[in-house]
N, C-alpha and C positions, 0 to 999 in steps of 0.2 A: 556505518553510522558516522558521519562526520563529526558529533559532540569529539568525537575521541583522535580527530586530528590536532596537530600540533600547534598547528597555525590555524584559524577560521580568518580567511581572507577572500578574496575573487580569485585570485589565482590558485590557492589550493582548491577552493571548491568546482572550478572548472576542471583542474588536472585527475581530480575524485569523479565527478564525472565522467571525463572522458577515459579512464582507465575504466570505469563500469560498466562505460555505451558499448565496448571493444570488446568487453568479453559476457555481452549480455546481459549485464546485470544492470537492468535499465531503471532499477529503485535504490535510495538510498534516503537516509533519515538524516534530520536535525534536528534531535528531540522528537518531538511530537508532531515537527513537520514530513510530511511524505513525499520526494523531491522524487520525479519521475524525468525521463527520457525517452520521445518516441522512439519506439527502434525501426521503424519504418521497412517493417516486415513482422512476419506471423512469429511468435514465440511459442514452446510449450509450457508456460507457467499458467495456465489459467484452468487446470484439469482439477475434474471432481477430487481426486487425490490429494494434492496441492491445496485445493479448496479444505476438506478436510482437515490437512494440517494443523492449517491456520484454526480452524473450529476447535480442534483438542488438545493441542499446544500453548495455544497464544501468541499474540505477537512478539512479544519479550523474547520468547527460546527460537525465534527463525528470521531469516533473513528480511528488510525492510520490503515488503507488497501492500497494495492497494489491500489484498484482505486482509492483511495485519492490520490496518487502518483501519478497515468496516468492523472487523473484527473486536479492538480496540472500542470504538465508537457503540455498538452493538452488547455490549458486557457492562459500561457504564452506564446506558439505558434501563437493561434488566437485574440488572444488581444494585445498581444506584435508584433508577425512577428519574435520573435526570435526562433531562430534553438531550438532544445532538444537534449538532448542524456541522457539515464537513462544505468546507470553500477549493473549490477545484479551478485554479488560475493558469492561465497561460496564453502564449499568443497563436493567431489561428492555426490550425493543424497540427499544434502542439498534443492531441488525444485526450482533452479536456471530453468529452464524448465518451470516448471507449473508457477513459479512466471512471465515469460515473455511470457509466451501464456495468463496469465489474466490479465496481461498487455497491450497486443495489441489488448485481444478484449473489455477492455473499449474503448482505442482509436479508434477502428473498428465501436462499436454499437456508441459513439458520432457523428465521422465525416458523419456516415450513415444518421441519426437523422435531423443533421445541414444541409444537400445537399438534404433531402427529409421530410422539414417543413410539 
């Protein structure tokens, strides 16, 4: 989580990056933003397991993912009643794509889940 650096500048938050792109850990948070890094090759974070986690956990107790995100988003809808909109920004080939297809199938396997206890 970058809130918890010492400095928030460009240069930290690039050096936080590229210590995370190195050893895979291609997410990290600013608050409530979700900063991503293509890693430009196949990762194992995207398993039903993984998935899970984030479903029984939350995002708060596990490391910054896109379904900590949906996941987030997804609890404030059905505990709250309020609306969501999640903004997935980047430049081309940045996985603005693949970050909103794993996006929608957290939200997809949850509400699946929730309508067939």
């Amino acid at each position: 989580n970058m809130v918890q650096l010492k400095e928030l500048n460009e240069a930290s938050i690039l050096h936080n990056l590229r210590i995370r792109f190195e050893a895979d850990e291609i997410y990290t948070s600013v608050g409530t933003i979700l900063v991503s890094v293509n890693p430009f090759k196949l990762l194992n974070i995207y398993t039903t397991e993984i998935l899970q986690q984030y479903r029984n956990k939350g995002y708060r107790n596990l490391p910054p993912h896109v379904y900590g995100t949906a996941d987030a988003a997804y609890g404030q809808l059905t505990r709250y009643g309020k609306s969501q909109s999640c903004i997935v920004s980047g430049e081309s080939g940045a996985g603005k794509t693949e970050a909103t297809k794993i996006f929608l199938q957290f939200i997809a396997e949850v509400s699946s889940q929730a309508s067939n206890p």
